[in-house]
C-alpha positions as CSV (number, residue, x, y, z in Angstrom):
1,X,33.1,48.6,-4.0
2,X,32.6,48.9,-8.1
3,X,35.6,50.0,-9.5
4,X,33.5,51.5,-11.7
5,X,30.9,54.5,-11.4
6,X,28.7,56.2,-14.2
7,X,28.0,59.7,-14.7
8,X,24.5,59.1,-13.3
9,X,25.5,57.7,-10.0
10,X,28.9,61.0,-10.0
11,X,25.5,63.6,-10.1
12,X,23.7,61.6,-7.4
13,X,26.3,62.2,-5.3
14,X,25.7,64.1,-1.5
15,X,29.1,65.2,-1.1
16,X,30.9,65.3,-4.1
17,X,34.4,63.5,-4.4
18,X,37.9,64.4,-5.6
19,X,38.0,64.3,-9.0
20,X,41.0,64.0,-10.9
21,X,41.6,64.1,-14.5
22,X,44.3,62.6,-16.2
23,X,43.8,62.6,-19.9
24,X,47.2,61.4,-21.4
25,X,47.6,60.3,-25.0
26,X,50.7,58.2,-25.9
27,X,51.6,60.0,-29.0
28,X,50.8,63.4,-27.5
29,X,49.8,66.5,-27.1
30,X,50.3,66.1,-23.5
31,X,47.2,65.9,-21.5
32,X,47.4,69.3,-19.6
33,X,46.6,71.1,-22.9
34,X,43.4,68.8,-22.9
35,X,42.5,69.6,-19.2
36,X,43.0,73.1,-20.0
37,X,40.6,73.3,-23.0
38,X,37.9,72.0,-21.1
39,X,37.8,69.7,-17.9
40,X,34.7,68.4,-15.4
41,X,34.2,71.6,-12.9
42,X,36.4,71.1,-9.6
43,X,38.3,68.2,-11.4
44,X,42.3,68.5,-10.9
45,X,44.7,67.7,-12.8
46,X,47.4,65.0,-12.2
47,X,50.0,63.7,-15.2
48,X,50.3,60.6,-15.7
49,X,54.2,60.7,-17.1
50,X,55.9,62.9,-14.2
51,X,53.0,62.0,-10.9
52,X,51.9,58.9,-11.9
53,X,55.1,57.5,-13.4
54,X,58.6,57.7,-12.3
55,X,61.6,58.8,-14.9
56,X,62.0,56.3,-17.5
57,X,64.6,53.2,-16.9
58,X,64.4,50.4,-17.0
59,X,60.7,50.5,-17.9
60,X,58.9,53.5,-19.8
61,X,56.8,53.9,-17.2
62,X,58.1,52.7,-13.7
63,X,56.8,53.2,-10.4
64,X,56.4,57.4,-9.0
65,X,58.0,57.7,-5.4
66,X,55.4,57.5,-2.9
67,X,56.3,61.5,-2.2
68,X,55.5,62.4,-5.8
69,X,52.0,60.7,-5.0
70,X,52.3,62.1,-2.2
71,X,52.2,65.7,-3.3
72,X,49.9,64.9,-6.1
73,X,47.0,63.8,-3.8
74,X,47.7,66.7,-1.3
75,X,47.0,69.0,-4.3
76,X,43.7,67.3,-5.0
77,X,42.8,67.4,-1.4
78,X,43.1,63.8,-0.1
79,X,43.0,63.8,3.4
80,X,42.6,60.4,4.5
81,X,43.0,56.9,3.1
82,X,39.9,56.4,2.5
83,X,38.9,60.0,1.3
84,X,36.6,59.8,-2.2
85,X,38.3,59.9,-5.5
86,X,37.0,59.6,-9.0
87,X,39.6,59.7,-11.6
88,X,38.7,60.1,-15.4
89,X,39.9,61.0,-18.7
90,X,38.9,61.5,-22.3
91,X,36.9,58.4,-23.1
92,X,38.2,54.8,-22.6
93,X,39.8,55.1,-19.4
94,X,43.3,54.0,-20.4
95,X,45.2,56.5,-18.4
96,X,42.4,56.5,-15.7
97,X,43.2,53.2,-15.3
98,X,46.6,53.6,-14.3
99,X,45.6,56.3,-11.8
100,X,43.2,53.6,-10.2
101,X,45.6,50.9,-9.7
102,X,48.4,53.6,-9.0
103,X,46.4,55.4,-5.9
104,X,45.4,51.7,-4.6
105,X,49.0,50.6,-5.2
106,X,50.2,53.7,-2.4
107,X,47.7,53.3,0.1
108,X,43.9,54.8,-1.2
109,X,40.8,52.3,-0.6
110,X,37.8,54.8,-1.7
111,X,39.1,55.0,-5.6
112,X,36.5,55.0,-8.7
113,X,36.8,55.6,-13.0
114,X,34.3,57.3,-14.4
115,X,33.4,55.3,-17.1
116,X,32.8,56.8,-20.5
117,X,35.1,59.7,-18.9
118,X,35.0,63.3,-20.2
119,X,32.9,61.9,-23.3
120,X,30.4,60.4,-21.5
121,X,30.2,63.6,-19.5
122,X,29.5,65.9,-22.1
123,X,27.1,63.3,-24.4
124,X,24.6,63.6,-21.2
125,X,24.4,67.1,-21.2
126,X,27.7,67.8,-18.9
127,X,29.1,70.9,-19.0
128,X,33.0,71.5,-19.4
129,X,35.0,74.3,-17.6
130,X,38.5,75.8,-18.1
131,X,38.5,77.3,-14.3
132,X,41.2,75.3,-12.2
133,X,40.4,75.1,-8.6
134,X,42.4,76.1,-6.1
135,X,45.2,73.9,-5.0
136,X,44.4,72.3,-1.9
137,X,46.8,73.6,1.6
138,X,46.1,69.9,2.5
139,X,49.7,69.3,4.6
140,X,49.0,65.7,6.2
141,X,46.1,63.2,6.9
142,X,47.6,61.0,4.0
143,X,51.1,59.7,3.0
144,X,51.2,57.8,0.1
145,X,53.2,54.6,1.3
146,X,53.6,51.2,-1.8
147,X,52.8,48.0,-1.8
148,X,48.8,48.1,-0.8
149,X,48.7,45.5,-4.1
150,X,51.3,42.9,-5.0
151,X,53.0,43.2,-8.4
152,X,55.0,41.1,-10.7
153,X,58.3,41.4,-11.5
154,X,60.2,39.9,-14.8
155,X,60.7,36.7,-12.9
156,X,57.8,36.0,-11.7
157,X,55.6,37.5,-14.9
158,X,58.0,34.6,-16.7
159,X,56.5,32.3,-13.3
160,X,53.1,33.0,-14.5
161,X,53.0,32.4,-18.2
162,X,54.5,28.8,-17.0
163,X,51.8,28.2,-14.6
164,X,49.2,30.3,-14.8
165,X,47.6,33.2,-17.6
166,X,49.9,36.1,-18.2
167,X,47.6,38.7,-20.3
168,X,49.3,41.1,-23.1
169,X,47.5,44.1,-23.0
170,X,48.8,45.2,-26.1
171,X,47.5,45.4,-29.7
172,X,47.8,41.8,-31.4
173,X,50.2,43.4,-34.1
174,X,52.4,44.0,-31.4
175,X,51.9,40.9,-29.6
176,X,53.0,39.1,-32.8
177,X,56.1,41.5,-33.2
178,X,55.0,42.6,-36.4
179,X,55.4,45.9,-35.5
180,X,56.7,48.3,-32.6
181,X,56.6,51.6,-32.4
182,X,57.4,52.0,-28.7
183,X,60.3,49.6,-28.0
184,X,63.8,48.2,-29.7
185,X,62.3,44.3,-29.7
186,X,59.4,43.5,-31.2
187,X,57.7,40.1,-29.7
188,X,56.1,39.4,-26.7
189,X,56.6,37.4,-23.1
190,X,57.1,33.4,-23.8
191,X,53.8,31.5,-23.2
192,X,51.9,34.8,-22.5
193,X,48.0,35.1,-24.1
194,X,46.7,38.3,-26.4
195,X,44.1,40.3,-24.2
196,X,44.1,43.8,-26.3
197,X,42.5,46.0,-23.6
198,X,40.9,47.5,-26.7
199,X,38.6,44.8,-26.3
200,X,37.4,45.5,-23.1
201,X,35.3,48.8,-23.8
202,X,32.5,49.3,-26.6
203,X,33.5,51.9,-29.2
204,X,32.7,55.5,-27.0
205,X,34.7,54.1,-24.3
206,X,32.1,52.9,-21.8
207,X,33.8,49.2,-20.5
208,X,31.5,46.0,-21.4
209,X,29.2,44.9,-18.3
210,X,30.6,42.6,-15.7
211,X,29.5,38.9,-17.1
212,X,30.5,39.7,-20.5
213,X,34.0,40.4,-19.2
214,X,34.2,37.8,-17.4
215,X,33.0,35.8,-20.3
216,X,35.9,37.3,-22.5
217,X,39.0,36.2,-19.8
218,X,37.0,32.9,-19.2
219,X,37.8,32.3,-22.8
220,X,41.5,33.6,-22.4
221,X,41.8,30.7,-19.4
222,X,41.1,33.0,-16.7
223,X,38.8,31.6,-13.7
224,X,39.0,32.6,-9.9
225,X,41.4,29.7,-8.7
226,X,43.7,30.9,-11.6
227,X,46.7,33.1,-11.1
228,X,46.3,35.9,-13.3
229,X,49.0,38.5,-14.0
230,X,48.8,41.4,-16.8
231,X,51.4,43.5,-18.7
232,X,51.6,45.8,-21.7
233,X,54.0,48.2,-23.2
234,X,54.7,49.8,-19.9
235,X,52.6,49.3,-17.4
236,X,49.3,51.9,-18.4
237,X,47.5,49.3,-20.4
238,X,48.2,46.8,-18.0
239,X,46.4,48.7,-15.4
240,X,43.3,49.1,-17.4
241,X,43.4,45.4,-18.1
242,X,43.6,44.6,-14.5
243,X,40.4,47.5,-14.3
244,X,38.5,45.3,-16.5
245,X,39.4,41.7,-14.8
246,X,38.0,43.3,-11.3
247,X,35.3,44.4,-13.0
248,X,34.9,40.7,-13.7
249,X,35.9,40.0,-10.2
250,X,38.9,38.4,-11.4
251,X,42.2,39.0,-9.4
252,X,45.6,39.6,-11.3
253,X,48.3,41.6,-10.6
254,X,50.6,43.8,-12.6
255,X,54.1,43.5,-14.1
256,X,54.5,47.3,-14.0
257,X,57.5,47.3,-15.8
258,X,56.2,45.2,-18.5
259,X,57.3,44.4,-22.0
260,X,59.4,47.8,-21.9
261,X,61.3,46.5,-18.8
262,X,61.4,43.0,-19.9
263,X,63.6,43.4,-22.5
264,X,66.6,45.5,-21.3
265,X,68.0,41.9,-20.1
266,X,69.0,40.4,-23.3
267,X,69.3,37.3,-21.4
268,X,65.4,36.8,-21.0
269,X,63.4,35.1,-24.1
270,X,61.4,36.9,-26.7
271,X,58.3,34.9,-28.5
272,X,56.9,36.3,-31.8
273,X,54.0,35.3,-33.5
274,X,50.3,34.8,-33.3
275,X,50.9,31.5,-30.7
């Protein structure tokens, strides 16, 4: 199934899906002010720090409990596994992103991004509603249970870079350690490669077509046979990374704790520079 599905193909839709929307923005406001502005009619809102993230430590952004999820996706009205879902927000699909890999990570098979997200929407003509829909009485049919994908921890993220391509999602002034703004070390994971997931979408958010990802990670080292794994700051980036490798149709898995877990061991190595 395409990760992936345009606003085009959300319209052509028989029965329409469960659509989420978690617009999130690092710096703020929070995203339920956006949703409440203005959201995609029937959509739901889920947050991404307190449903799709756990409380912070060690790791900004850790892992929810499966009963969090749980709740979340009995408020949207997932009733099975496999029920529909299309998640979306603003534009590039950064927090989006994170939804998708979360709900795969906890047991959903049927999940999609809207690419372009809300933008995209409203460019073709969408309209936008404030209405929230009913919560959904939805009481079983799905449990949220982990470990439907693997993930990397700080050992074996250090395993990859060794052996195989360990992507940094983040922005190269950041990969460098010129500058942090989110962490107490500046630097990045020894041996890892620069991917800025920036790179991955053209300028109104939409992500580049298949082959020319795949060209961009071919470039990075990436192929098929090669194990893959991709972090970030703390895990959101690094899910929308691994979005645009499957895209690509190039496995990797996630070191959901990621740069922000990696260095609360002082123990472990920090690289700077360009290299």
């Amino acid at each position: 199934m395409n990760p992936l599905i345009t606003v085009d193909e959300l319209r052509a839709l028989s029965e329409p899906p469960v659509l989420i929307d978690v617009t999130w923005n690092l710096a703020g406001p929070p995203g339920r002010e956006a949703y409440a502005a203005g959201h995609l009619p029937g959509a739901h809102f889920v947050d991404l720090d307190t449903e799709l993230a756990g409380p912070p430590g060690p790791g900004r952004h850790p892992l929810p409990d499966a009963t969090v999820v749980t709740a979340a996706l009995h408020r949207a009205g997932v009733t099975a596994p496999d029920t529909p879902v299309v998640v979306y927000d603003a534009a590039n699909s950064t927090a989006a992103a994170r939804a998708w890999w979360t709900f795969r990570y906890f047991g959903l098979t049927n999940v999609q991004v809207l690419n372009g997200g809300q933008a995209a929407w409203t460019t073709t003509g969408g309209e936008l509603t404030t209405s929230v829909p009913t919560a959904s009485d939805v009481s079983g049919g799905f449990t949220a249970t982990p470990g439907h994908l693997p993930l990397l921890d700080a050992d074996g993220a250090a395993e990859v870079a060794a052996t195989g391509v360990l992507l940094d999602a983040r922005a190269p002034e950041r990969f460098a350690g010129d500058v942090e703004p989110m962490d107490p070390v500046a630097g990045h994971i020894p041996g890892a490669t620069n991917a800025p997931t920036t790179e991955n979408v053209t300028q109104d958010g939409h992500f580049l077509p298949a082959a020319d990802l795949r060209e961009r990670f071919e470039k990075l080292g990436v192929t098929p046979d090669t194990q893959v794994g991709v972090y970030c700051g703390s895990g959101v980036t690094a899910a929308h990374e691994a979005l645009a490798l499957e895209v690509a149709n190039l496995p990797a898995t996630v070191y959901i704790g990621s740069w922000s877990e990696w260095i609360t061991d002082p123990s472990r190595p920090v690289a700077t520079g360009n290299d």
